[in-house]
MDAnalysis code that builds the backbone (N, CA, C; Angstrom):
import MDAnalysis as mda
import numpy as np

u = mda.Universe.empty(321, n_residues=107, atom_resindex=np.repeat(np.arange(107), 3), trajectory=True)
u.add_TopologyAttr("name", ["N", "CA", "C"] * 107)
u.add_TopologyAttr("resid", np.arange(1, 108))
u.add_TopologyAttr("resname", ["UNK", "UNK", "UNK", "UNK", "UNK", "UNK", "UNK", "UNK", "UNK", "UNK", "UNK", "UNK", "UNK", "UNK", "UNK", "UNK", "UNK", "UNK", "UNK", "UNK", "UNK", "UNK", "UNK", "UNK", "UNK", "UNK", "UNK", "UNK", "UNK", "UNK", "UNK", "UNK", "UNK", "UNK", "UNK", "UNK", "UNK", "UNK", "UNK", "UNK", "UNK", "UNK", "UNK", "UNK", "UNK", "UNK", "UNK", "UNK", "UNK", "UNK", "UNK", "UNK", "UNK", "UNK", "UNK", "UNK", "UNK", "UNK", "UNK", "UNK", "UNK", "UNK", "UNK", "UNK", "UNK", "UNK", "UNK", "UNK", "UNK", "UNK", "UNK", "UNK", "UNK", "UNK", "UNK", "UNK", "UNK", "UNK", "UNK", "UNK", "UNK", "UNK", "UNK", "UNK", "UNK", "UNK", "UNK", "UNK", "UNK", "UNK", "UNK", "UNK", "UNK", "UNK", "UNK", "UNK", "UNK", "UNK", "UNK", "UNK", "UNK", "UNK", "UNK", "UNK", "UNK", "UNK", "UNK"])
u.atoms.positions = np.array([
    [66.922, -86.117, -60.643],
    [66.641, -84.746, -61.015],
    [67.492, -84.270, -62.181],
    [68.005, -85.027, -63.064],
    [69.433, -84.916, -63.713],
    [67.897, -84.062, -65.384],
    [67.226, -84.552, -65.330],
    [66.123, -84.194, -66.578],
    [65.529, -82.841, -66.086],
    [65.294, -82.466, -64.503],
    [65.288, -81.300, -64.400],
    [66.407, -80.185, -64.772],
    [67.612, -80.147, -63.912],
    [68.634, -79.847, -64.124],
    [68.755, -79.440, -65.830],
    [68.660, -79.960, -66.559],
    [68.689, -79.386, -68.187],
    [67.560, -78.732, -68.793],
    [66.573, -78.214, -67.983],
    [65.631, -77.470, -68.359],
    [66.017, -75.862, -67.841],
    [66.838, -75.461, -66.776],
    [67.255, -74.517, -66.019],
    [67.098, -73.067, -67.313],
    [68.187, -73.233, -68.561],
    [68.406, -72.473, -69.556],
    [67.910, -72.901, -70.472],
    [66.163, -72.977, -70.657],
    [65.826, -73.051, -71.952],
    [65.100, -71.891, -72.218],
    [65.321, -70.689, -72.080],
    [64.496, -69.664, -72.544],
    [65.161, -68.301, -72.924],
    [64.890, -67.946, -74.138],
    [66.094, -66.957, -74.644],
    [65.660, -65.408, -73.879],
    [66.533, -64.835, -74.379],
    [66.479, -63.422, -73.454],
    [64.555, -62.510, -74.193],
    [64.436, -63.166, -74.935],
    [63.414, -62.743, -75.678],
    [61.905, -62.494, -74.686],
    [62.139, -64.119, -74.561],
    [60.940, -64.811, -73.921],
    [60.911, -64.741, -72.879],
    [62.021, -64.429, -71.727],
    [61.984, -63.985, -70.328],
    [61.254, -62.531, -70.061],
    [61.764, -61.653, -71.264],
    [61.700, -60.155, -71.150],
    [59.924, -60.406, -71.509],
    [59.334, -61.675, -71.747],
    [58.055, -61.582, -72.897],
    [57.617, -61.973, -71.103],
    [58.110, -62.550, -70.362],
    [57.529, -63.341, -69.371],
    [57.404, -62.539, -68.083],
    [58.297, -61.592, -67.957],
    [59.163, -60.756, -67.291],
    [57.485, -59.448, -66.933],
    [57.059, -59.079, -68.859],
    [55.700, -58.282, -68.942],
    [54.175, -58.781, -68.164],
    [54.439, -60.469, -68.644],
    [53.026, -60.879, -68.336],
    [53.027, -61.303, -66.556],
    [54.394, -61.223, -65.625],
    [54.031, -61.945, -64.501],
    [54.003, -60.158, -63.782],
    [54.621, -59.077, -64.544],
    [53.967, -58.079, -63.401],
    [53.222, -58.036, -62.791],
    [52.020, -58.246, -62.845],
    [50.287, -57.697, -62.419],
    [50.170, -59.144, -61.653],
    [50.892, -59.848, -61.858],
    [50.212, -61.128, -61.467],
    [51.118, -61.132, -59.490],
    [49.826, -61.492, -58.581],
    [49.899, -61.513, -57.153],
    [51.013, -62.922, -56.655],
    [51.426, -62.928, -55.715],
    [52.338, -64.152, -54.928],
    [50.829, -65.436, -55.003],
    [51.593, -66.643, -55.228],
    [50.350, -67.743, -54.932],
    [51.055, -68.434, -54.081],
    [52.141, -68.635, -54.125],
    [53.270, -69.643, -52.802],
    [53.953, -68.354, -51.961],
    [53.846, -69.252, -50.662],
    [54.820, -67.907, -49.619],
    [55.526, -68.718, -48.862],
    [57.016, -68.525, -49.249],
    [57.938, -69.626, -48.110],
    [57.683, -68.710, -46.858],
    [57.985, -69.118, -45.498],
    [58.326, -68.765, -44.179],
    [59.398, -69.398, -43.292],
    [59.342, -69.509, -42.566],
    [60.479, -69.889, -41.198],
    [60.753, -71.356, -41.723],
    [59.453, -72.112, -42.434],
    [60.102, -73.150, -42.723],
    [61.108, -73.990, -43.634],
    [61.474, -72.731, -44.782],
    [62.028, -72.829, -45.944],
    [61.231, -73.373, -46.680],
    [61.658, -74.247, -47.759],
    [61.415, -74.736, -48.911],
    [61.142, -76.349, -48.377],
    [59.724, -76.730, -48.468],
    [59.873, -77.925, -48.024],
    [59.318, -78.631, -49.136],
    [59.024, -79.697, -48.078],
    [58.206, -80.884, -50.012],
    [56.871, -80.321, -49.868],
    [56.075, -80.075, -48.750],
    [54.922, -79.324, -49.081],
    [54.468, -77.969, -49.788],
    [55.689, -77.131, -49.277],
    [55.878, -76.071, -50.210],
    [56.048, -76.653, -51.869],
    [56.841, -77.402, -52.217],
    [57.437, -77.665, -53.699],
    [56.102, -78.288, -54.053],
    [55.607, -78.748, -53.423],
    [53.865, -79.178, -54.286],
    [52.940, -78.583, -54.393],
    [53.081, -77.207, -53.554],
    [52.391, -76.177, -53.958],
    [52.365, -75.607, -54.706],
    [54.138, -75.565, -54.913],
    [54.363, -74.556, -55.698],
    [54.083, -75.598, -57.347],
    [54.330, -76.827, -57.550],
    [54.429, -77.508, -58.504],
    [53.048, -77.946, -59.246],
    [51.938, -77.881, -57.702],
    [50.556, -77.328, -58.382],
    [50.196, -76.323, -58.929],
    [50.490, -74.732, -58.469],
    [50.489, -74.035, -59.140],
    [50.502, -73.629, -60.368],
    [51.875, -74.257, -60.923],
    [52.707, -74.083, -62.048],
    [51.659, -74.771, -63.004],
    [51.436, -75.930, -62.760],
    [50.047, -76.810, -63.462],
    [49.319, -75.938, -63.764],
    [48.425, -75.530, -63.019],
    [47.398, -74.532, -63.630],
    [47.444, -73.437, -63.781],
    [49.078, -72.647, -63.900],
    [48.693, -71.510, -64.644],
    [50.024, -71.013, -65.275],
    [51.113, -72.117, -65.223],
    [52.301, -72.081, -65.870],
    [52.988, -71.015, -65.717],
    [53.003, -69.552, -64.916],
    [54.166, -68.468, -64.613],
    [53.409, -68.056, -63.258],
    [53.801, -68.071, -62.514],
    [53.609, -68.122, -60.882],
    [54.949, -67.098, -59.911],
    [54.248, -66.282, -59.284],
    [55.373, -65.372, -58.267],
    [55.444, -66.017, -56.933],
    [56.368, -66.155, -55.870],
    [56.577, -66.818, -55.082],
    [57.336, -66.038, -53.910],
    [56.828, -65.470, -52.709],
    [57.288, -64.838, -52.280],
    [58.164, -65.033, -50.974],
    [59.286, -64.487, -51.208],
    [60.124, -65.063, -49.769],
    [60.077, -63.843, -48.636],
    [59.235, -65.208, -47.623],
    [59.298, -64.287, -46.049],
    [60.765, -63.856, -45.896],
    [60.031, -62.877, -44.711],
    [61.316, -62.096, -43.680],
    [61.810, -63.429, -43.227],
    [61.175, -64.491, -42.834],
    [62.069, -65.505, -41.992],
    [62.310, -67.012, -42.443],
    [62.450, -66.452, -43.869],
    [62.590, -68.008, -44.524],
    [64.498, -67.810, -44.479],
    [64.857, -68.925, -44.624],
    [66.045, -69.275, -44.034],
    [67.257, -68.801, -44.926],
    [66.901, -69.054, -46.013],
    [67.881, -69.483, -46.682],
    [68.140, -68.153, -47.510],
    [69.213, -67.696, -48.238],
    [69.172, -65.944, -48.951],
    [68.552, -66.474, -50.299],
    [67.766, -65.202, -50.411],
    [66.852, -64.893, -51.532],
    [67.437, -65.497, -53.098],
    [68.783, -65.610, -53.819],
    [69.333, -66.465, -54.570],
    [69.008, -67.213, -54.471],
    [69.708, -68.446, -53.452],
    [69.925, -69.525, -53.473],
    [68.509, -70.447, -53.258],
    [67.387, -69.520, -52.548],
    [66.307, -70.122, -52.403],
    [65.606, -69.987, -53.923],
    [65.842, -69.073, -54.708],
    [65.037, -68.788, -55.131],
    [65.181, -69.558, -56.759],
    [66.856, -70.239, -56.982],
    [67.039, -71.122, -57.262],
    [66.965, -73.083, -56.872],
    [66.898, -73.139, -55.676],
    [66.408, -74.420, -55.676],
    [64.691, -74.484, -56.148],
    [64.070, -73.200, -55.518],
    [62.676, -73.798, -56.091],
    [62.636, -73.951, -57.158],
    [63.620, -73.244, -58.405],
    [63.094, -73.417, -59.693],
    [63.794, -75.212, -59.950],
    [64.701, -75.729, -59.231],
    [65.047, -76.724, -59.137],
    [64.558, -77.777, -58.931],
    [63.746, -77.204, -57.785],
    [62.744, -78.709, -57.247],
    [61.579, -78.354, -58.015],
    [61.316, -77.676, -58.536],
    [59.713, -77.961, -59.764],
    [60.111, -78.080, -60.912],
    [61.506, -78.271, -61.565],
    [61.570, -77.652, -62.587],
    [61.363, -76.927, -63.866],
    [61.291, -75.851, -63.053],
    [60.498, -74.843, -64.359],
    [62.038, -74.123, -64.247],
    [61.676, -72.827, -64.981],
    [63.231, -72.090, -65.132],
    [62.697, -70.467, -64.431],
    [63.293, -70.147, -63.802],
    [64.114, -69.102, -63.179],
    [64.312, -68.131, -64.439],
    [62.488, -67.050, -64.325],
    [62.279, -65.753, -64.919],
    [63.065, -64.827, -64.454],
    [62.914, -64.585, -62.974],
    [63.807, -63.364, -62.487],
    [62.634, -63.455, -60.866],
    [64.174, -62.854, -60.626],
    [64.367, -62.420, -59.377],
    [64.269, -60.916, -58.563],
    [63.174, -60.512, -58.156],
    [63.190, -59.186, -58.017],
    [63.203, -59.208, -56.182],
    [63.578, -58.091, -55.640],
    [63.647, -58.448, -54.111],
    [63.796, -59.825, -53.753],
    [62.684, -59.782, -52.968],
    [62.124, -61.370, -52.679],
    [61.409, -62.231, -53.009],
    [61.084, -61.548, -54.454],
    [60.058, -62.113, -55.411],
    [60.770, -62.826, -56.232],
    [59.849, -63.842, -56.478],
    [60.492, -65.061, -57.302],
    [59.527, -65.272, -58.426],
    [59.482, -65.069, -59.947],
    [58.860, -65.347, -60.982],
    [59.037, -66.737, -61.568],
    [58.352, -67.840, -61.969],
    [58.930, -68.944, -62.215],
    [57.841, -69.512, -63.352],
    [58.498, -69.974, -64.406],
    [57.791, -70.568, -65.422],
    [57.549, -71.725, -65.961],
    [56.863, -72.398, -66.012],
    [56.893, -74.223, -66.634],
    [55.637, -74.382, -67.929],
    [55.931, -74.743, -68.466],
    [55.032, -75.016, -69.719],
    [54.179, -76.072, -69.431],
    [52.849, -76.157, -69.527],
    [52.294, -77.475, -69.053],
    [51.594, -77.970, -70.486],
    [51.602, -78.785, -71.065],
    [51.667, -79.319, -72.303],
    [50.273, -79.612, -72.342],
    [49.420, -79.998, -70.960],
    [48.032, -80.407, -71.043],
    [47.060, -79.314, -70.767],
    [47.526, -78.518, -70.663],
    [46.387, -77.159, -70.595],
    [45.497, -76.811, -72.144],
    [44.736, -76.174, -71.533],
    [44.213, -76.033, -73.224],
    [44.875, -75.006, -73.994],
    [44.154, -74.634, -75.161],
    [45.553, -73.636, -76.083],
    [44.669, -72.413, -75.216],
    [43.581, -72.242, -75.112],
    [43.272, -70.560, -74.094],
    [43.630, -70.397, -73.314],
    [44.297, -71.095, -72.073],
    [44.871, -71.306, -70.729],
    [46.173, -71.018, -70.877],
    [46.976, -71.425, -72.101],
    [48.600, -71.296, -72.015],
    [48.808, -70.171, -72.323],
    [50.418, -70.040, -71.700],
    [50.812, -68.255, -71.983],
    [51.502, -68.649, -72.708],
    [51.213, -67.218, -73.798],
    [51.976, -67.389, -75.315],
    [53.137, -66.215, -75.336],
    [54.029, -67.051, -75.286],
    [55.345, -65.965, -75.161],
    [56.326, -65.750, -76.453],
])
């Protein structure tokens, strides 16, 4: 995971605040629960990211782990980077290189 790990801070304060606009409106597509963050969750969430590259992720009342630290490993185990953190909402972004140019978000 050492190639994930160096993707964490690649996005300037610009492009978060650009990312920050376009994931408002946009609904939860992953929902951790009681079970935390598992590998089925992280392939959900890592499908997601595939097809639509900025994805909200919402942490249950009874997911385990505090809203930080969870909300940093997921950007860990998919590696995309860690938009922001609002409550229990988790914004998360990955660039997918094979989408078409109408599909990608232009930040």
């Amino acid at each position: 995971m050492s190639d994930k790990d160096s993707k964490q801070s690649t996005l300037t304060v610009r492009q978060r605040k650009s990312l920050r606009g376009l994931g408002h409106h946009l609904e939860p597509i992953v929902y951790v629960g009681k079970e935390g963050i598992s590998a089925t969750l992280i392939q959900a969430a890592e499908s997601a990211l595939k097809v639509h590259e900025l994805i909200k992720i919402k942490l249950g009342q009874n997911c385990p782990l505090p809203k930080k630290e969870a909300a940093e490993a997921l950007a860990e185990a998919t590696g995309a980077d860690l938009v922001q953190l609002i409550g229990k909402t988790v914004l998360l972004f990955l660039p997918n290189p094979e989408l078409p140019k109408d599909k990608k978000i232009k930040i």
